[in-house]
N, C-alpha and C positions, 0 to 999 in steps of 0.2 A: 504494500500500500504506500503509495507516496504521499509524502505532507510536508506543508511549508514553515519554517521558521526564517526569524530574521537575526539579525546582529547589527553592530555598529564598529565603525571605524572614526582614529582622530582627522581631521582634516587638517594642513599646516595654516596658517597664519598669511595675509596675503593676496597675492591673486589665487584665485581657485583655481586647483593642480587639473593638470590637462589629463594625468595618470592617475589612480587612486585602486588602492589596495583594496579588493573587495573582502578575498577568502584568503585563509593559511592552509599550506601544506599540510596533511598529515592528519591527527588525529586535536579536535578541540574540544572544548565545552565553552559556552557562553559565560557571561559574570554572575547571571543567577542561577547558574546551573544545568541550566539545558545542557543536552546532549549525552553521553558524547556524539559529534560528529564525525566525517571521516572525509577528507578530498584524497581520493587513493589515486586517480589519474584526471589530473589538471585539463591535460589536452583535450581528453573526453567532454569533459564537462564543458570546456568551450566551445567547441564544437556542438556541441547538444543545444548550448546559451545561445549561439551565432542569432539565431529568429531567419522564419523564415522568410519566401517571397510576400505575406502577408504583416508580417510582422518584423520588418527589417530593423528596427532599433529596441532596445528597452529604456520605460520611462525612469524616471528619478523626480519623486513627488515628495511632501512636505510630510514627515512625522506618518508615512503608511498610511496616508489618509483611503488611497487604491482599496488597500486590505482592509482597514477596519472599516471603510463602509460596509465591502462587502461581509462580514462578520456580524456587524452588530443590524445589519439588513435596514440599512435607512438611508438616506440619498445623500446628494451633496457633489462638490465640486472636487475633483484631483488635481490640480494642476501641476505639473512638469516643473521644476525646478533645473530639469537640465536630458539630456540624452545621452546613453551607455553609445555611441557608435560601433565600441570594439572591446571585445574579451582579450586578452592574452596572458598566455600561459609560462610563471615564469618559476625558479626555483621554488620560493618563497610561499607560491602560491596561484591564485588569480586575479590577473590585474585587468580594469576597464578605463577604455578613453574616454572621456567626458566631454560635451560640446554643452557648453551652459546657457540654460535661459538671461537674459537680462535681470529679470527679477532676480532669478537663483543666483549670476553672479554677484547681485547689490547685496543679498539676504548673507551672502559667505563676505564679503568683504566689510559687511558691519559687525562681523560675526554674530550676526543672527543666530546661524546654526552653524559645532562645531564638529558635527561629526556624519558620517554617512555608515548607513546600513543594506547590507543588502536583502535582497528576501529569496531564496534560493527551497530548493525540491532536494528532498531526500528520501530514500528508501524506510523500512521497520529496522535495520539494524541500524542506521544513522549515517549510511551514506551519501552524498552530495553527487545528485543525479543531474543537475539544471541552477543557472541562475536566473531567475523571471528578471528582475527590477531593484530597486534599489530606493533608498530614502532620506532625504536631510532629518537629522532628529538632534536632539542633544541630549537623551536619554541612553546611553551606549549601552550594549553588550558583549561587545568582543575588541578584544585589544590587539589593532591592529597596526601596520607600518602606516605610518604618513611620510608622503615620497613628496621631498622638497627639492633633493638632487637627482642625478641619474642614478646614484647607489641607494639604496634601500635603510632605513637606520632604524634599530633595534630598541627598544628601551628599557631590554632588558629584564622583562617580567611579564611575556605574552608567552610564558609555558603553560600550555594546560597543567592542572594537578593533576587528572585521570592520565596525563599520560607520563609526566613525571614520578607517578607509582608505581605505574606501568614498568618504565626505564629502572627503576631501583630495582624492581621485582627480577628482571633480567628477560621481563617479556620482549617480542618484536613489536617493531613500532607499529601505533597501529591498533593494538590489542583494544579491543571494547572495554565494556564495565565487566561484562560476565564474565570474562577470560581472568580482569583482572582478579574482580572478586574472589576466583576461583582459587586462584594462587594463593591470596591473602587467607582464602580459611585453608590450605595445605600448609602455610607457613606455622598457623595457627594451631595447625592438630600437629605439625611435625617438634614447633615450640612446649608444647602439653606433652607429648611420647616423650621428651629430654627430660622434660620435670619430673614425669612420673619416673623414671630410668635415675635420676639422678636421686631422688629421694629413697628408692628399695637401696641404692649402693649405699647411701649415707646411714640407713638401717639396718644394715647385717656389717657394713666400719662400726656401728657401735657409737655415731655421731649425731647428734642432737641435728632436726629434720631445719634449721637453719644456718647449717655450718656450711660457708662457702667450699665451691669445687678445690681451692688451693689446700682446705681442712683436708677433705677426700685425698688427694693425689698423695702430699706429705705421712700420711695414715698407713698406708700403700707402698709407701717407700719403705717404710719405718718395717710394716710386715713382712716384705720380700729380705729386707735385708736382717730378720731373724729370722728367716725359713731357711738361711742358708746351709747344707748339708754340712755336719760337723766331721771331718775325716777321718777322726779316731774312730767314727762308729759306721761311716756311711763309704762304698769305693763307689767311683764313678762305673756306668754302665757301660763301657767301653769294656773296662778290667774286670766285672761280671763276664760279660759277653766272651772275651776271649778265655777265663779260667775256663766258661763252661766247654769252650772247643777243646781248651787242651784235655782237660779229663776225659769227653767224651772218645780221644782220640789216643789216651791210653789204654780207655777202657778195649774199643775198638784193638789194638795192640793186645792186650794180655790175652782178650776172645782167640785172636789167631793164635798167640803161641801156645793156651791150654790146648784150641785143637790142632794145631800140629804136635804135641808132645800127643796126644790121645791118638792121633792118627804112628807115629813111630809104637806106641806103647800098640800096638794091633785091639785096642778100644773101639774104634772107628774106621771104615772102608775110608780108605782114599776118595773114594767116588763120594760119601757123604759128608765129606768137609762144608759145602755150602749150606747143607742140611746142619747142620752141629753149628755153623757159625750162627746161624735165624734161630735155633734152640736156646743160645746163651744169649742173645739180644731180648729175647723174649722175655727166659726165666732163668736168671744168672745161678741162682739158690738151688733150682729143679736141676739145672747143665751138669752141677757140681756132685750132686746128690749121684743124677745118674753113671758120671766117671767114678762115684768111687764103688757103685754096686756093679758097674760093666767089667767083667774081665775081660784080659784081651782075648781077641776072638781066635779058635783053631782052627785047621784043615781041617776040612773032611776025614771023617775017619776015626778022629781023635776024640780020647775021652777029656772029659773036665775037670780042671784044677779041684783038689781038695777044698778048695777056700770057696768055689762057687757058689752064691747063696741058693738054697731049695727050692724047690718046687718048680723049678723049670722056667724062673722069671727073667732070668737074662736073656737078651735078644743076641739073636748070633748074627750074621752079615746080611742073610738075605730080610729075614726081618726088621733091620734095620734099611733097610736100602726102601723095604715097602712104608717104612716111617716116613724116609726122607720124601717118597714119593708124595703122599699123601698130607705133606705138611703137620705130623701130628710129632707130640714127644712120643718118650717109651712109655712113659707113668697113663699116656692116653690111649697108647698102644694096647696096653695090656688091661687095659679096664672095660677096651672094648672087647677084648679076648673073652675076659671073663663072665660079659655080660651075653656073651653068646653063647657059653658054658666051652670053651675050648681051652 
C-alpha cells in the first residue's frame, strides 16, 4: 500500500537556492518520529518523480495547503510558491531545481518561510517510491542540507537515531525498526544468559551473588594454583603411561621364556607354543598351576613317570594340540571330559 508523508528542509538565507535538498540517502526518521524511511535507489525515485506528459512539473505551495485541503475535505486556494523543474540524483540524496514564483521569491527573501518540505510516496515497509511536491512551511521535520555553494555542508547532526543503532548494533545500513529491534532483544537475552552464567559461577566460587567478575577470575586463580599435583605423591601421566608399557613388556618377556623352558622341559608341543603363550595372557595363576601338574610329555610307547598325578588327568601331546585347537585351557579340557563321563 503506498502513503504519503512529508518533511522539511532548512532553506539558506538570501536569494532563494536554484538547488534545494529535498530527501537523504539511506535510511531516516523524521523529528517526531515518523518513519523509518528508506531512499534505497535515488535514480529510481527520480525517475518515477520526472511527471509525466501531463504533468510535467511538481508544484511547491505554502504550508501543504494541496494536502491538507485535501484531508481535512474542505476547499480553498493552493497557490505555487514556486516549480520543482528537475529531480537529481546525487550522493547525498535527492536534489530538485526550483524556478520560483515572484511571490514565493518575496515570501523567502523576507524570510517569510525558512524551510521546504517535500511530500513524497512510500511503500508498508517505508520505502521512498515517488516525490509528488513539495512545501514552504517553517514547521520542519527533517534535517536536511541547505546548499548555499556547489558542495553540500553538513551540520553535523542529520543522523537518524534508528539508524545510528542500527550502525552500533553492527547491522547493514538500511536495516528497518524490526530488524533493529530484533537485534536489541538478542542483545538483550544474550546480556541475561551472561548474568545468569555468571551468577551459578559466583555460587558454586562460594562468592556472594555481587562480587565482581575480577572477584570470580582471582578465586580461580587462587584454586588452580592449589590443585597443583604434589610430586611426592602424584607422577605425571607420561611416567604412568610408559611404566605400564614397560611391565607389560616384561610381562610379555617372562610369558615367552616360561614357555620356551616348558616347551625344552617336553611340557609343551612345539606346535602349541602360540596356544601356551594366549593360556598365560589369559590366566597367568591357571598357566603356572598347569606346568607344575604337566609332566613332560613321552613317546609312544612309554610308561609314566612315578611322580604322574592319578587318575589319568594329564594331557599328553595330542590332547593338548586339540586344547590348543579349540582355544580352551587343560582345567577346561578336562571338565569337559568329565562332564561327558570320559
Amino acid at each position: 500500500m503506498i502513503q504519503l508523508a512529508t518533511h522539511a528542509m532548512s532553506l539558506p538565507e538570501g536569494e532563494p537556492p536554484e538547488w534545494a535538498h529535498l530527501l537523504p540517502s539511506g535510511a531516516f526518521r523524521g523529528r517526531d518520529g515518523r518513519g523509518p524511511y528508506l531512499l534505497k535507489d535515488a535514480q529510481a525515485v527520480v525517475l518515477a518523480s520526472a511527471g509525466g506528459p501531463g504533468d510535467p512539473e511538481s508544484p511547491v505551495d505554502y504550508d501543504h495547503q494541496t494536502d491538507l485541503a485535501a484531508v481535512r475535505g474542505v476547499g480553498g486556494t493552493a497557490p505555487a510558491a514556486g516549480w520543482i523543474k528537475a529531480f537529481e540524483a546525487r550522493a547525498d540524496g535527492i536534489w530538485a531545481r526550483m524556478e520560483w514564483t515572484p511571490r514565493g521569491a518575496a515570501a523567502l527573501a523576507a524570510r517569510e518561510y525558512r524551510y521546504l518540505s517535500p511530500v513524497f510516496e512510500h511503500d508498508a515497509s517505508g520505502e521512498i517510491r515517488r516525490v509528488l511536491r513539495a512545501a514552504l512551511t517553517n514547521n520542519p521535520n527533517l534535517r536536511l542540507t541547505a546548499l548555499a555553494a556547489a558542495e553540500p555542508q553538513s551540520d553535523g547532526d542529520d543522523m537518524d537515531p534508528l539508524a545510528e543503532i542500527s550502525a552500533t548494533l553492527g547491522l547493514p545500513q538500511g536495516s528497518d525498526a524490526a530488524a533493529t529491534l530484533a537485534a536489541v532483544k538478542a542483545l538483550k537475552a544474550s546480556a541475561a544468559g551472561s548474568a545468569t552464567a555468571l551468577a551459578s559461577a559466583l555460587k558454586t566460587a562460594g562468592l556472594p551473588a555481587n562480587a565482581a567478575p575480577a572477584d570470580l577470575e582471582a578465586k580461580l586463580r587462587t584454586a588452580l594454583a592449589a590443585a597443583t599435583p604434589d610430586p611426592s605423591r602424584y607422577a605425571p601421566m607420561e611416567m604412568v603411561t610408559s611404566l605400564q608399557a614397560q611391565i607389560k613388556g616384561l610381562t610379555e618377556a617372562r610369558a615367552v621364556d616360561l614357555v620356551e623352558q616348558a616347551v625344552k622341559a617336553g611340557k609343551i608341543p612345539p606346535a602349541n607354543k602360540d596356544w601356551a603363550l594366549a593360556y598365560h595372557a589369559k590366566d597367568p595363576e591357571g598357566f603356572a598351576q598347569y606346568l607344575r601338574n604337566q609332566p613332560a610329555l613321552l613317546p609312544s610307547g612309554e610308561t609314566a613317570a612315578a611322580d604322574q598325578p592319578p587318575g589319568g588327568d594329564v594331557l599328553d601331546a595330542q590332547q593338548l594340540a586339540i586344547c590348543s585347537a579349540m582355544g580352551q585351557t587343560p582345567e577346561e579340557f578336562r571338565a569337559a571330559r568329565k562332564k561327558e563321563g570320559l
